[in-house]
C-alpha positions in Angstrom: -24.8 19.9 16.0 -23.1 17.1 14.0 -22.0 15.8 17.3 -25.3 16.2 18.6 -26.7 14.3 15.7 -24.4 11.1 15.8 -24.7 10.8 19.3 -20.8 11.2 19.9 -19.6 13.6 22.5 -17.3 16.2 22.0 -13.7 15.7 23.7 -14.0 19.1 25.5 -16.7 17.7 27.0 -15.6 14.9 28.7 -14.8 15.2 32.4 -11.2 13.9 33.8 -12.6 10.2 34.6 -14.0 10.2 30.9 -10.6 10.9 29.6 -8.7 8.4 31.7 -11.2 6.1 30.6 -11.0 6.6 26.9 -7.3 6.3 27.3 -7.6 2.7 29.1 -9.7 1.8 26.2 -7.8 2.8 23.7 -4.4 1.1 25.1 -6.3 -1.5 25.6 -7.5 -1.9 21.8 -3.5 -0.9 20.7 -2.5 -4.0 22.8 -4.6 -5.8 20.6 -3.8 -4.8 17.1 0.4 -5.4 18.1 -0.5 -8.8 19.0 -2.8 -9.4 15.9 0.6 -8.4 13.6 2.4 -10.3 16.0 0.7 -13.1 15.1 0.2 -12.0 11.1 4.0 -11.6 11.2 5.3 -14.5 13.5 5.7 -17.7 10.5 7.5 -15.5 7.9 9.2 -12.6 10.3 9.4 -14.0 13.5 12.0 -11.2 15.0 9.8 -8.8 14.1 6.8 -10.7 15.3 8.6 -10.4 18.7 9.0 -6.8 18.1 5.2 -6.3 18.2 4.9 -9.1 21.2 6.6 -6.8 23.6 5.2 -3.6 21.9 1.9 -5.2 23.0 3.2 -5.8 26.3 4.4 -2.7 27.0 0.8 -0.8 26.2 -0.6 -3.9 28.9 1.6 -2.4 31.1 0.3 1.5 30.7 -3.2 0.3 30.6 -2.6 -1.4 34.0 -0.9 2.1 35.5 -4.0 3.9 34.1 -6.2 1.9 35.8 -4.6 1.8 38.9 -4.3 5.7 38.1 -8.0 5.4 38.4 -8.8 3.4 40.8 -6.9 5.8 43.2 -8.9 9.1 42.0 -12.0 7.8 41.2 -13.1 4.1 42.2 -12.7 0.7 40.6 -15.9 1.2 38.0 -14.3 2.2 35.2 -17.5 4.3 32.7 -17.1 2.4 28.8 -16.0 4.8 26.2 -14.9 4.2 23.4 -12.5 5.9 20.1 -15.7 5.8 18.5 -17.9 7.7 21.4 -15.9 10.6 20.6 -16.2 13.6 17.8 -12.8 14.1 16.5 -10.9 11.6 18.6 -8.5 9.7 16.2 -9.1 6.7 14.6 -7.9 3.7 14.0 -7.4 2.5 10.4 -8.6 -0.9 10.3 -5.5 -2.3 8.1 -5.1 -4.9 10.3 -8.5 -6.6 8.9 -6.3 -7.0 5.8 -5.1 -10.8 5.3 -1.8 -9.8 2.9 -0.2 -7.0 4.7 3.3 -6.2 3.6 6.1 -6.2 6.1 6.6 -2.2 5.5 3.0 -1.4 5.8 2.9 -2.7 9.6 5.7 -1.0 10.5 4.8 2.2 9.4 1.2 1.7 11.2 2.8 1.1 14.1 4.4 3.9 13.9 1.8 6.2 13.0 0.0 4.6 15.8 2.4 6.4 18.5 2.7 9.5 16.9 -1.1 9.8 16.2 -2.0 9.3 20.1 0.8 11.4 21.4 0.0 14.4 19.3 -3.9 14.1 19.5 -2.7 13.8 23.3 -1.0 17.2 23.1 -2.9 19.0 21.5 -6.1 18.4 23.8 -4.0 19.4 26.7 -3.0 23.0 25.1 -6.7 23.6 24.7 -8.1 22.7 28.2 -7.7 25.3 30.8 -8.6 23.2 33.9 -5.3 22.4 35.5 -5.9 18.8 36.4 -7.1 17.7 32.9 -4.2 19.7 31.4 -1.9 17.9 33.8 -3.8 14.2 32.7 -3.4 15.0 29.3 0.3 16.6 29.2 1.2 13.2 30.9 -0.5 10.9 28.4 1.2 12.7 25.6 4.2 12.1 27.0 3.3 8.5 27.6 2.7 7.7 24.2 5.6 9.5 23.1 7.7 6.9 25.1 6.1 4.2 23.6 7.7 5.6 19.7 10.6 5.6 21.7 10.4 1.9 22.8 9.3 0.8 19.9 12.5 1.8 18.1 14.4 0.6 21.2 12.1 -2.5 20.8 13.2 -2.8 17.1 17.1 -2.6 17.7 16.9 -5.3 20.3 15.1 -7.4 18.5 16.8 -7.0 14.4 19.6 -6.5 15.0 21.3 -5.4 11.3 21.2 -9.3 9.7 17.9 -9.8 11.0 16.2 -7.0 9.9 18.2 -6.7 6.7 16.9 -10.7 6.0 13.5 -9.7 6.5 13.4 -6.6 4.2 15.4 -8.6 1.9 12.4 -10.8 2.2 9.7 -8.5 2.0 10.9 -7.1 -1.0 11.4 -10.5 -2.8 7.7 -11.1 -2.4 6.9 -7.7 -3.5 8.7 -8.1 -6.7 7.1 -11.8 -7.1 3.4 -10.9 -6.7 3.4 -7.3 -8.1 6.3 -6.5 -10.5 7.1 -9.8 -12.6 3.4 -9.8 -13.2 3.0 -6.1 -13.6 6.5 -6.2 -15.9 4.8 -9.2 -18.2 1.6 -7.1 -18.5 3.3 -3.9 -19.8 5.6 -5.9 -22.2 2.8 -8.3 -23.8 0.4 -5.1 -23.6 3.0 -2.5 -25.1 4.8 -4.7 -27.9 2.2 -7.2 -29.0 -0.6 -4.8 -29.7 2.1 -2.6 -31.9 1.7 -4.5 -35.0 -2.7 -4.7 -35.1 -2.3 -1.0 -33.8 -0.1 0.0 -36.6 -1.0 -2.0 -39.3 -4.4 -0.7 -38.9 -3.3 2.5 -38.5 -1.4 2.5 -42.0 -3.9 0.3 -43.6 -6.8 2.7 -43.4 -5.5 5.9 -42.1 -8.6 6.0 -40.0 -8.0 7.2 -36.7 -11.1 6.1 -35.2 -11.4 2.7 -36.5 -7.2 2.1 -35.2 -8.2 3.3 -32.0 -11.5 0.9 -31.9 -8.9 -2.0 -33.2 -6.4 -0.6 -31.0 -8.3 -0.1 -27.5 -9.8 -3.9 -28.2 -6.9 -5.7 -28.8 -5.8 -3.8 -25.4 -8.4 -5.0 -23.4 -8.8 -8.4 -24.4 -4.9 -9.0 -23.8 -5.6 -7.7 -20.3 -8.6 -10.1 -19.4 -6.5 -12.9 -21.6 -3.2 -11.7 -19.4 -4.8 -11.8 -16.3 -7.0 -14.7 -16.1 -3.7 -17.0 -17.4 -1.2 -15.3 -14.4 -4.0 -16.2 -11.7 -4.8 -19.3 -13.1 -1.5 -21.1 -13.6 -0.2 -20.8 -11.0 -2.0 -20.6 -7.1 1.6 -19.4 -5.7 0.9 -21.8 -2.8 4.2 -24.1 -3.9 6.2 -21.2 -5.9 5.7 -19.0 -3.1 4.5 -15.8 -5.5 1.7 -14.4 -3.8 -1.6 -14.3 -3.8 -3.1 -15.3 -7.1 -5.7 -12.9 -7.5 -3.0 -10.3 -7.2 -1.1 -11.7 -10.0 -3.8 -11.6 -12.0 -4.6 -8.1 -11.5 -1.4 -6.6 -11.6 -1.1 -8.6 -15.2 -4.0 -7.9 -16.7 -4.2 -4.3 -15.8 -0.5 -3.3 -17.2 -1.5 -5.3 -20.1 -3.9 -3.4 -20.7 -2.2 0.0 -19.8 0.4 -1.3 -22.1 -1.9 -1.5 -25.4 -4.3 1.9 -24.4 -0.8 4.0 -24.2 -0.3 3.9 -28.0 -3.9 3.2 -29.0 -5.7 6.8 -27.0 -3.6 9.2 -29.2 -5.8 7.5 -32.0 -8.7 9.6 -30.3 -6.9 13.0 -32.3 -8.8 13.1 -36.0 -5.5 14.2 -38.0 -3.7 10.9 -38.7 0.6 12.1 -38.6 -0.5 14.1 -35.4 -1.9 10.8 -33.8 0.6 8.5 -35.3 3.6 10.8 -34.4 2.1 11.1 -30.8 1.7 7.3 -30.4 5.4 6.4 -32.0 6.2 8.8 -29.0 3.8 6.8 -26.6 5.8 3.3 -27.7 9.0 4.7 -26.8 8.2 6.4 -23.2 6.8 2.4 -23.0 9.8 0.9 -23.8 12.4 2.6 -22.2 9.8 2.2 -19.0 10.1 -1.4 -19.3 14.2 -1.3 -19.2 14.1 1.0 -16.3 11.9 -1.4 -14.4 14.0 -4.8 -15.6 17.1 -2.4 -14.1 15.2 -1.1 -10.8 13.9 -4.3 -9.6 14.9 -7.4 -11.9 18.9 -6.1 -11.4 19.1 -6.3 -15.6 21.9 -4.1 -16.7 19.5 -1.5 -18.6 21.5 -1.1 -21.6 20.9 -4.8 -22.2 17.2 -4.2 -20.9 16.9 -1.5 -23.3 18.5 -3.0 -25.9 16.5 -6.0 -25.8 12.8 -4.2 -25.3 14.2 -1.7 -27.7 14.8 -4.4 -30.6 11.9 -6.5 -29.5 9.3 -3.2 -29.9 11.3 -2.2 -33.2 11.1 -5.5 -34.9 6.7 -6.0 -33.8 6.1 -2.3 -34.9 8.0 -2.6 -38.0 6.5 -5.4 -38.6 2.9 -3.5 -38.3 4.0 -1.0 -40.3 4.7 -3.3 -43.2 2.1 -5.5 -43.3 -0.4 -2.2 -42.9 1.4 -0.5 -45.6 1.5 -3.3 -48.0 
């Protein structure tokens, strides 16, 4: 009925030439997104941009044999369906649309690409009982398989171990540029800055409600403060960081994660259950902070933690004090 409805026909229902059909289409579109990451990839990766040249060529080359497959059985008009003319035919996620794929993302498309044709391929032939469509659809499967196959023969041809190591090595740089050194300034501005309003509030008036207003403000404002300063100062154009915008978000948000970690437990009424809770909070944050300085900045953590340790010590203490007084 729901096929019936959205004027999409079921697979089952397509005849033979219907299904050679959708599969000339469909190579045909998978030619075209290789060549679109071709080109996404070709200034900064250019041996994998030549993976996804010949990956591209190589599904040219299977729509051709389709085509001549049927022109022999059925004539040269060839009906137009489409992925989208189909109930439960897979899809194609439209990542490619995206402008700042990452190196890993594309590859892992492309891979799903394969498998997803050659097991929708498979299992459409286990449920047919006509011999001939079984045959058509056994033989697609298998043809798709092979192009997994090629690709990864595709790949080894074309990075070999310097090549491909370089790119990842480059991929991973930019990660760290546009996400983490952002994300990393966030959470330490957001988790060691607000300690001292937090706290000093918090001991000043023993009011849990009016630290976690205080608290969940001075949060948010450094987040909006955090994250219009990374995405303004710097358009990444010459420093090669990214994407401001990105920046900017991954700033402002941890900054803002940051200050709320220590500032929700003030949403408990009893004051030493939400203190004791948030003193907890601050020192999941902190020894969060060393880990990533270790995982991704390559900072020995006991010097990480020593330093984020001190740092948070010296700003709470110093919240504590002036509340207290």
């Amino acid at each position: 009925m729901l096929s019936a409805l959205s004027s999409r026909r079921r697979f089952s229902d397509l005849t033979e030439q219907e299904v050679l059909a959708l599969a000339i289409s469909s190579e045909e579109d998978d030619a075209r997104i290789y060549r679109g990451y071709a080109e996404h990839l070709r200034a900064a990766y250019p041996a994998s941009a030549a993976v996804f040249d010949d990956m591209a060529a190589e599904e040219d080359g299977h729509r051709q044999q389709l085509i001549d497959l049927h022109q022999s059985r059925f004539g040269a008009v060839i009906p137009l369906i489409r992925r989208e003319h189909v109930a439960g035919f897979y899809a194609r996620k439209p990542v490619w649309l995206a402008t700042n794929l990452s190196l890993e993302t594309i590859r892992g498309e492309a891979r799903a690409m394969e498998r997803q044709a050659s097991e929708f391929y498979t299992r459409a032939a286990q449920r047919t009982a006509d011999a001939g469509t079984r045959k058509l659809l056994g033989d697609l499967a298998a043809a798709e398989a092979g192009h997994e196959t090629i690709a990864g023969t595709l790949e080894a041809q074309h990075l070999g171990g310097d090549e491909k190591n370089t790119e990842d090595a480059d991929a991973r740089r930019q990660f760290i540029l546009t996400w983490v050194q952002p994300g990393l300034a966030g959470l330490m501005d957001g988790s060691v800055s607000t300690l001292a309003p937090i706290f000093a509030t918090a001991f000043a008036t023993q009011n849990t409600w009016t630290t976690f207003l205080v608290g969940a403000a001075a949060s948010v404002g450094a987040g909006i403060s955090m994250g219009f300063t990374e995405a303004a100062h710097d358009d990444g154009v010459l420093s090669g960081r990214g994407s401001p915008l990105k920046r900017g978000l991954a700033s402002g948000v941890m900054t803002a994660i940051g200050g709320l970690g220590h500032a929700l437990p003030y949403l408990i009424p009893e004051f030493w259950t939400a203190t004791t809770i948030a003193m907890i909070v601050v020192f999941v944050e902190l020894w969060a902070i060393a880990w990533i300085q270790n995982r991704f900045m390559e900072t020995p953590f006991l010097r990480a933690a020593l330093q984020v340790v001190l740092g948070g010590a010296l700003v709470f203490a110093a919240g504590v004090l002036i509340g207290g007084g």
